[in-house]
N, C-alpha and C positions, 0 to 999 in steps of 0.2 A: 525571550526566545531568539536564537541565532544560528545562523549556518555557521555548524561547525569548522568546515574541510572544503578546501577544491577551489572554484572559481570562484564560487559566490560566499566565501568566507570571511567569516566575520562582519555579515550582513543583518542586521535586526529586521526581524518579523513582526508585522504585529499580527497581538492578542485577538484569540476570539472576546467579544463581551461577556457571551454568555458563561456562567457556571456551566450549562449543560454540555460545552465541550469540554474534555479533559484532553490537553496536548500531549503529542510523546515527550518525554522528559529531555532533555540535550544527554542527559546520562546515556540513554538506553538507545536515546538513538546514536550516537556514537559507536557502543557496544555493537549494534544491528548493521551500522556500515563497515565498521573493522571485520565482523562475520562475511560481509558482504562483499567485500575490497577484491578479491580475487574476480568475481565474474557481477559487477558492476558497468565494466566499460563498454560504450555503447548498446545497452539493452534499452527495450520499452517495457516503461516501470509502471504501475497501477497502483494508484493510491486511492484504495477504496474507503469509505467515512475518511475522507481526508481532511477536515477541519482545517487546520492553519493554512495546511500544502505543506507543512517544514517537514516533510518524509519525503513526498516527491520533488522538493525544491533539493532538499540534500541531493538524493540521489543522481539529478542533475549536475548538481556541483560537482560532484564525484566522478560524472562522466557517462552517465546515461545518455542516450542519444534522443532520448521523448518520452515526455510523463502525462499519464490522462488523471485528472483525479477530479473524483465521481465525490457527491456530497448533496443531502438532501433538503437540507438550507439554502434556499435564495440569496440572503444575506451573507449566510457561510460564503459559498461560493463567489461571491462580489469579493469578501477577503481574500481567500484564496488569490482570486486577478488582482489586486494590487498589490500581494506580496510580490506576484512573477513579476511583474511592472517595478516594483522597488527593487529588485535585485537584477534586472535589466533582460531577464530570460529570453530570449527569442520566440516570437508566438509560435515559429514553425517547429518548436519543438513541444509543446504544449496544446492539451484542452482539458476544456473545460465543462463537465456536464452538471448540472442541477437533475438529481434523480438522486429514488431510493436505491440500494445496493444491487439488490438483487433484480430491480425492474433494468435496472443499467446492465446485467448481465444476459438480459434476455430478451433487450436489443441490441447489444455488440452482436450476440451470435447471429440475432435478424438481417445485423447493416453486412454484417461479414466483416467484423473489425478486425485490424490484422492484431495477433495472440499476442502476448507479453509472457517477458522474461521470467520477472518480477511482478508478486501481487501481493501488495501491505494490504491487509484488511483489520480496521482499526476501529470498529462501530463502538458506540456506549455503553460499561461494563454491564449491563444492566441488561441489553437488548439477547436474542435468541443468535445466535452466530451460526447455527447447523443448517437452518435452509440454506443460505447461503454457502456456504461450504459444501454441502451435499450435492449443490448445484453445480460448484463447479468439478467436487468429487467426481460426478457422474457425465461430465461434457467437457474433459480438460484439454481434449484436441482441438476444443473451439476457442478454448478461452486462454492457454499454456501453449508457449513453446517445446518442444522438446522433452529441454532440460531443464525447464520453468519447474518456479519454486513457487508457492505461497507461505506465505509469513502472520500470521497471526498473534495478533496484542492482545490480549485478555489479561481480568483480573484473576491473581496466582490462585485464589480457590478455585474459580471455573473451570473446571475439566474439560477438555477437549479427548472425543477418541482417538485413540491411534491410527485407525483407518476411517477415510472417508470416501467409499465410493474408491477411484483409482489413486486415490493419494494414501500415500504412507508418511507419518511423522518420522521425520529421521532426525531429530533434535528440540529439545528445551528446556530456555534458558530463563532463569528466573531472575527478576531484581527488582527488590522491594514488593511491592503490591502488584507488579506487572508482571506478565510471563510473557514468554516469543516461541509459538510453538512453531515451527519449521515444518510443512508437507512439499513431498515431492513425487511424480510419478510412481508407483511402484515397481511398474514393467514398461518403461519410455517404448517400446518394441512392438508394444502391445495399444499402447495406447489408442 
């Protein structure tokens, strides 16, 4: 696994141990930053089940200004800080939490975390992905900028709705076993 693009290119990551993380592929994540490349530069990026961190370490590379990524592994997250450390990241653009998805979503709103741009949510094909979602469906001026996007990895049978709460799917993309469903405010105006 390697950073594709940007500063920290052609930097090797290491491997989770476990089987029970599945990484994003260099494929797809490629695919999800060239989608991305337009409104990349300086945002604050959330790499939710962030396993390796090679989603928020790209988008860094790429030109993010600050990536938080959230993962429920102790262990996991130990990885995670020694990828940012091998690839030389700067801590003040970076954190790091040990928490479930959704409990991390509802303490950001408690601490008053400031919103993101960007929000990869990336949990195990296996897991329920709608509280979560529904969550931020229904509170996305706590947790979304503006014009904040969520991005969601699933396996291509799992369905995702169309709407959730104030997000609208406004794209998805398949490849191989993975999909990238794309939500965005529906009424920014309204939010």
């Amino acid at each position: 696994m390697r950073i594709i693009a940007g500063n920290y290119r052609g930097r090797h990551l290491k491997s989770p141990p476990s089987l029970d993380v599945r990484p994003t592929s260099d494929r797809l994540r490629e695919t999800l930053f060239n989608i991305l490349a337009p409104r990349i530069n300086e945002v604050r990026f959330l790499d939710l089940c962030a396993g390796s961190g090679a989603v928020g370490i790209e988008a860094l590379s790429r030109g993010a200004s600050h990536a938080t990524f959230v993962d429920k592994s102790r262990k996991i997250c130990g990885l995670i800080e020694a990828n940012l450390d091998l690839c030389r990241v700067p801590e003040d653009q970076t954190e790091v939490f040990n928490s479930e998805a959704l409990e991390f979503l509802h303490q950001s709103e408690s601490r008053q975390l400031t919103p993101w741009d960007i929000v990869y949510f990336d949990p195990p094909y296996q897991e329920n992905y709608l509280r979560v979602l529904e969550y931020v469906g229904a509170n996305p001026s706590k947790l979304l900028t503006e014009t904040g996007i969520v991005i969601v990895e699933h396996y291509h049978k799992n369905q995702l709705p169309e709407e959730i709460g104030k997000l609208t799917r406004t794209r998805l993309l398949k490849q191989g076993d993975a999909t990238l469903s794309f939500y965005e405010l529906a009424n920014p105006l309204v939010a």
